[in-house]
N, C-alpha and C positions, 0 to 999 in steps of 0.2 A: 242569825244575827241581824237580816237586813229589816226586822220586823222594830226593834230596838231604836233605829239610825234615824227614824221619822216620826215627825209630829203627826197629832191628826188635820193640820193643815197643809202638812205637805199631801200627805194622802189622799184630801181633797184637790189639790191640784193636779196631784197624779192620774185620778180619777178622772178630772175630766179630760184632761191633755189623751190620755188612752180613749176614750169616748171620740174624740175627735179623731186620731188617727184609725181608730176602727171603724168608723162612719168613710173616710177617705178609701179604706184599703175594700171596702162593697165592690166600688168600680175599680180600681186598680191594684188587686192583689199585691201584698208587700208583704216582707220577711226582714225583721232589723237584723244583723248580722253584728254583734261585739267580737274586736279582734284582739286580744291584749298579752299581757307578759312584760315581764321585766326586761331593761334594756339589754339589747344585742340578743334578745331570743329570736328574733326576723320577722319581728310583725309587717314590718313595708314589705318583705320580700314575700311571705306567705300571699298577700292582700295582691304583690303585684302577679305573682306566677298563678295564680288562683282566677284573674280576671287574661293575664295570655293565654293561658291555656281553653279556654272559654270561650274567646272572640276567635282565638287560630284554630282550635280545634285538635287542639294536643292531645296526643294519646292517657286514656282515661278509659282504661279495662273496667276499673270499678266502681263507678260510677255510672251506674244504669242508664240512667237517661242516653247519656252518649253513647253510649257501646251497643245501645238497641237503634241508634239512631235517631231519637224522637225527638231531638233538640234543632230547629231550624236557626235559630242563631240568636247569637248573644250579644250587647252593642249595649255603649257606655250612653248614659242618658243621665240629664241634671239633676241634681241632688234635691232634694225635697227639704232641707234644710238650709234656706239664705243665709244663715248668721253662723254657720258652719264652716271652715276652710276647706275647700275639696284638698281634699287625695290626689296628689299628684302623678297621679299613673302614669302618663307619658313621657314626663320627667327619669322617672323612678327606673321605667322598663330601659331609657336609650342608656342609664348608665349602666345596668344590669349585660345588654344585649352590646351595644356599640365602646362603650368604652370595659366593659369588663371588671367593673369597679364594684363593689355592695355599695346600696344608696344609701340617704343619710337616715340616722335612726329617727324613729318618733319622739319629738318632743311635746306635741300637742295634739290636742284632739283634730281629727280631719274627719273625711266623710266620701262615701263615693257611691253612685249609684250604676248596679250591672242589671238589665230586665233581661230574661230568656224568654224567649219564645218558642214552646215544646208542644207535641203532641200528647196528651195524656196514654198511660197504655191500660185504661179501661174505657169501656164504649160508652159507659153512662158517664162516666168522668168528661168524657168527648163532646156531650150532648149540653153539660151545663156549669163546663169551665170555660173558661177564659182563652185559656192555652198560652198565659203570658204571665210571670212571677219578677217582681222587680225587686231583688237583693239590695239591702240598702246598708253598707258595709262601713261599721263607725269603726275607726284606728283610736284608739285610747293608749297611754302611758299605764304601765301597770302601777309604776311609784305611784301613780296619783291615785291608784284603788286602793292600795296600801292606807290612804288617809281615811277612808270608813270608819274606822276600827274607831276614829279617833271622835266620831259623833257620840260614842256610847261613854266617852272617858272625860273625868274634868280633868282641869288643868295639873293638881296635884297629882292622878295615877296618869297620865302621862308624863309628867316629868321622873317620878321613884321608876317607872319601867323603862325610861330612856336610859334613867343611871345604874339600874342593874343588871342591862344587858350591855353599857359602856364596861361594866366590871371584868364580864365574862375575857378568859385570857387570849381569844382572838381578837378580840376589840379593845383594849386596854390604852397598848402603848399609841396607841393611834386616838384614841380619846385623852389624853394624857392632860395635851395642854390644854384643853376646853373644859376637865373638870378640875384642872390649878383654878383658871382665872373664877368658873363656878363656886370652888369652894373662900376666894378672896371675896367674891361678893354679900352682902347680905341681902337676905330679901326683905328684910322690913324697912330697908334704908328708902331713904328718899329714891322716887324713882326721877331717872337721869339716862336721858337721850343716849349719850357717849358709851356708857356702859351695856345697856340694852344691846346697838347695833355690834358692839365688840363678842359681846356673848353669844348672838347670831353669827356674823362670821366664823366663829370659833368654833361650833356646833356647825355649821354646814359645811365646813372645810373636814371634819372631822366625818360628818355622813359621809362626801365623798370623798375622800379616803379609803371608807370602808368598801366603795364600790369599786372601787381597782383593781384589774388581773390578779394583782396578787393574794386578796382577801375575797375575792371575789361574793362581797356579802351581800344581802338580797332586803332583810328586813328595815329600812332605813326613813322613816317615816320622819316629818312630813315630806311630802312627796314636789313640794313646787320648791324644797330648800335644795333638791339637786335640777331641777327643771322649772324656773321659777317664771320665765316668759314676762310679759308685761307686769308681772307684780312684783319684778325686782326690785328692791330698794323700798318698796310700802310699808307701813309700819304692822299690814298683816303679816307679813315676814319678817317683822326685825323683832322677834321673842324666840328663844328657850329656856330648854327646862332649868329648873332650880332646885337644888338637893335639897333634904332635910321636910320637905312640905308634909306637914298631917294635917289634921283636921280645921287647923284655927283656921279664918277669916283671914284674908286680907286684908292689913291695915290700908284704910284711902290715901293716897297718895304716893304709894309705897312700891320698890320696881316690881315684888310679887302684884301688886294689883296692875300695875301697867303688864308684865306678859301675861298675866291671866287674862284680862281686858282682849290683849291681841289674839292669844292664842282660840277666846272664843271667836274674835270678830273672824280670824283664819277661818275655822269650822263653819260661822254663818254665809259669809262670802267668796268662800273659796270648795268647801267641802260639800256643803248642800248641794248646794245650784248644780254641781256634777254629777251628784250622786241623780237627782230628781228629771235633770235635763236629759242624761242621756243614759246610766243604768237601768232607770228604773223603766225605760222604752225599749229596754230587749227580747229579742224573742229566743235568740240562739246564740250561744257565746263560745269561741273558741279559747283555750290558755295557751299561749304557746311560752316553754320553759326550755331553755338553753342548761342540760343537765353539764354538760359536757365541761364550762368555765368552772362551775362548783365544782366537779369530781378534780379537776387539776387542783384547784386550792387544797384542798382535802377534806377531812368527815367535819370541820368546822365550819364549811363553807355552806357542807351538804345540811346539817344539822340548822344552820339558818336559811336556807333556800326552804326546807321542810314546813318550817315557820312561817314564811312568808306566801309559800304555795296554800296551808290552810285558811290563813288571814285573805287573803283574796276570796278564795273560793266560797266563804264562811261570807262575802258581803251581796253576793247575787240574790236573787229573788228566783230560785228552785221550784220545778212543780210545775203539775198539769190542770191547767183549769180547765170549768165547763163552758159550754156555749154562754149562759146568764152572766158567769162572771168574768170571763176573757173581755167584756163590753168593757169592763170597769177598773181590771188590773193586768198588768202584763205578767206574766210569769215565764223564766226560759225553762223551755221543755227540754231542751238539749243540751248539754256539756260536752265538750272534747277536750282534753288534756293531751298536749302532743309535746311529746320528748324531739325537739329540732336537730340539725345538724347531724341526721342519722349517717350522711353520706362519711362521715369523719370515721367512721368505724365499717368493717368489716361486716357482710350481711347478716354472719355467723352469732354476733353481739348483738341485734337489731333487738333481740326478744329478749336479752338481760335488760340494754337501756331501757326498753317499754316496762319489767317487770321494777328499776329502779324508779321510776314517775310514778310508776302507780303506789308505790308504797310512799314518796312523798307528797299524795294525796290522798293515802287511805282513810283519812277520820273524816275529811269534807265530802271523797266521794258514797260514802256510809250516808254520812246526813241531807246529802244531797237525791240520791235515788230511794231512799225513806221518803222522800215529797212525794214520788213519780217522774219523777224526772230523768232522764236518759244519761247516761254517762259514760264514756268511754274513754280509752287510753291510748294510742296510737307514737311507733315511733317515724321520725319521718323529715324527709327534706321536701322544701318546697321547689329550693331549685337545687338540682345536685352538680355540684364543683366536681366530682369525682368519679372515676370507674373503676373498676375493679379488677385487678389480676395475679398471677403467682409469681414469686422468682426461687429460685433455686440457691441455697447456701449450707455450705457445707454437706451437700447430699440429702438437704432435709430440704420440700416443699413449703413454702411461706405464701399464707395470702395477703396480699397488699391492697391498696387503693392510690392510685394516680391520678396525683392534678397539679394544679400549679401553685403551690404555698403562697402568702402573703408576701410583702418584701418588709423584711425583718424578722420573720418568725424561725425558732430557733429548734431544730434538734441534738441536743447536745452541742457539739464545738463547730456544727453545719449553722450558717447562719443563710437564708434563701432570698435570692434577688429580687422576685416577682414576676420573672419570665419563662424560667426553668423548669420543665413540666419532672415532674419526681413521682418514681414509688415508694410508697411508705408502709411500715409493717407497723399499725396502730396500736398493738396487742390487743389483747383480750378483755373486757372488762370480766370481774371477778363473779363465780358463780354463785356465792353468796348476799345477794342484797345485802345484809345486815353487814357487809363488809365494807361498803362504802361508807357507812353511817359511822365506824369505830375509828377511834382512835386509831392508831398503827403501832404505836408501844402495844396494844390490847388485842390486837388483832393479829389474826395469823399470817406468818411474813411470807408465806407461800399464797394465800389468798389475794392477797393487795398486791399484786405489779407494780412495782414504783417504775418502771420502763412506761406504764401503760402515759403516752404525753399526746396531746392532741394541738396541732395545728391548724390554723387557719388559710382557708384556700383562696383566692380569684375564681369568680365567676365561667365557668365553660365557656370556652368557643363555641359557635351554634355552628352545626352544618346545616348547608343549603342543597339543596334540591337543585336534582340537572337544569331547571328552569329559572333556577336563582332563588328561588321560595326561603325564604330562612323558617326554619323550624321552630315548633315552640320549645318552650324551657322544659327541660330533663327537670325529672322531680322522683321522687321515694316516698310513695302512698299518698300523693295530694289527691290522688283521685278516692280512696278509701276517707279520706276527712272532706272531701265535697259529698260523697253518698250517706254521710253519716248527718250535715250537720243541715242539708237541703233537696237531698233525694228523693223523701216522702211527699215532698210538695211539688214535684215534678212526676209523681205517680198516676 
């Protein structure tokens, strides 16, 4: 898709911006790192436990470099990006470590720069490397990759595919009133201010909606109508869609020509410059998807997570280039898809949640490793809230995980303060994938555990070392997605 989404002058731009940072990266070896996912998948937390564990020297069995000891150390250096907002890592880690709190989610792009400085573990490698790799780690919103999709669409197939997935009966009553005042409108009416900004609100209050525990839906495009930042209130945001649109023209002056107007200038001023700025300058992209909030909603949740996990995936630039053309195009040679929050489940589950990500990325990871391109699945916590152990009920063994729940999250008629460290018996996720995806009328009632409910934990206490040393952050395969997505370039 991502071939579609560009002119031949962005391409030319693209071209040379990659010429220039490939000319930079001669003397200072670099590696762009894309971190993305939908909200509450733990892109801050990934990015932040990914650089603790780095600079402390956190236990990281797999992750080569470390375990062989080749890595003399890791230290935060200025971002090569001025007009970028840094990453607030120092921030990020004292709420994590000192107050015990999850930081706040991503709303905008940010940027952080980690350099290693490693021994290669070949001798000729030794003779005519560097021995220094500077990770240059861009945080992105997934909603806003989400808006890709929307370079290749006019105005009219975005608006019929907003109204026939508002149709769908998980989304309905919650679109209700944005398609009353939709269907009161005309579009060939004179176009008028008041109405316009009404029909946006209506439509953005109605996306989010859709993004709440309880729907917990994922496909919600355009992506700055939930995360809008400085373009609140502009009139690149104040259009949506309009029923009934086919083929005619837009009458001039008419509110179909006014949010057509907006909805392209959105794409030109909002949609491009992202895609070109900073997609198109990746080398390595990680997904990180929170399966765990969709599975509690149910197969409706899942069945639009699915959708939104392809439409992502479907906007990267896939593939291995050669030395001639790596001068001229970026291509990511790597994918990771990591199913987050694995500590919420039993170790026993680890390999179902991983086998249920991979099948909500089975068509993009098909078209993706078709390029050449590397791709994997991985389930995993960056920083684990949890540990693990047994209780005994009724004469039968139970394995649990203990931590300290949220303060409000609920099991049944238990409602938890946010200090009280508890074991929980998470159940099992179902051994059939395709059992997550069905209905439960359709599905078999012994497959679906309607017990199976997941809560949200606080952050671990760290222990400290008899010296006072505080430890790095406890993690679930962070070391398995650092060997995967930057290993070879510390080889």
């Amino acid at each position: 898709m991502a071939s579609s989404l560009t002119t031949f002058s962005d391409e030319a731009r693209i071209a040379l911006d990659t010429v220039a940072g490939r000319a930079t990266s001669l003397f200072t070896p670099s590696l762009r790192l894309g971190v993305t996912g939908l909200s509450r998948a733990g892109k801050t937390v990934f990015i932040s436990a990914l650089v603790h564990n780095l600079v402390h020297g956190g236990r990281l069995p797999l992750f080569e470099a470390q375990k062989s000891g080749r890595i003399a150390r890791a230290f935060l250096e200025q971002q090569p990006d001025d007009a970028v907002p840094r990453f607030q890592y120092e921030d990020h880690i004292a709420a994590l470590v000192d107050q015990r709190i999850w930081p706040d989610s991503t709303r905008a792009i940010s940027e952080l720069r980690l350099t290693i400085e490693y021994e290669s573990a070949s001798g000729w490698n030794r003779m005519f490397s560097a021995g220094k790799l500077s990770v240059d780690i861009v945080d992105y919103p997934g909603e806003w990759l989400l808006d890709l999709p929307l370079l290749g669409k006019s105005y009219a197939d975005f608006s019929n595919e907003a109204f026939e997935l508002a149709a769908l009966p998980v989304r309905a009553d919650l679109a209700r009133e944005w398609r009353t005042l939709s269907a009161d409108a005309s579009a060939d009416a004179d176009a008028d201010e008041l109405t316009a900004r009404r029909l946006a609100e209506s439509f953005a209050a109605y996306l989010k909606a859709c993004k709440l525990d309880e729907r917990a839906l994922s496909t919600l495009p355009p992506g700055r109508f939930l995360m809008p930042g400085d373009l609140d209130g502009s009139p690149a945001l104040t259009f949506a869609p309009l029923p009934g649109l086919g083929a005619t023209r837009a009458r001039p002056g008419s509110l179909h020509a006014m949010m057509e107007r907006r909805y392209e200038a959105y794409k030109t001023h909002v949609v491009k410059p992202f895609f070109r700025e900073h997609i198109a300058r990746l080398d390595r992209q990680i997904v990180l998807i929170d399966a765990m909030q969709a599975l509690n909603a149910g197969p409706a949740a899942m069945a639009d997570l699915e959708r939104a996990v392809t439409e992502i995936l479907a906007c990267f630039r896939p593939g291995r280039g050669s030395f001639l053309t790596d001068w001229f195009s970026r291509r990511i040679d790597r994918i990771l898809i990591a199913a987050t929050k694995a500590d919420h489940l039993h170790h026993e589950s680890h390999d179902r949640l991983q086998a249920i990500v991979r099948r909500l990325a089975d068509r993009a990871i098909a078209k993706a490793s078709f390029t050449g391109a590397a791709v994997d699945v991985v389930a995993m916590a960056a920083v684990r809230a949890t540990r693990e152990g047994t209780v005994k009920q009724g004469g039968e063994t139970l394995p649990v995980i203990i931590g300290t729940p949220l303060a409000g999250e609920r099991i049944g008629d238990q409602t938890f303060d946010g200090n009280t460290e508890t074991a929980i018996f998470p159940g099992d996720l179902p051994k059939s994938v395709d059992a997550v995806f069905e209905d439960h009328r359709a599905a078999d009632l012994d497959e679906v555990d309607p017990a199976v409910r997941f809560v949200r934990f606080r952050p671990p206490k760290l222990e400290r070392t008899a010296e006072g040393v505080t430890l790095s952050l406890p993690h679930i395969r962070l070391d398995r997605a650092l060997q995967f997505l930057i290993g070879d370039r510390l080889a």
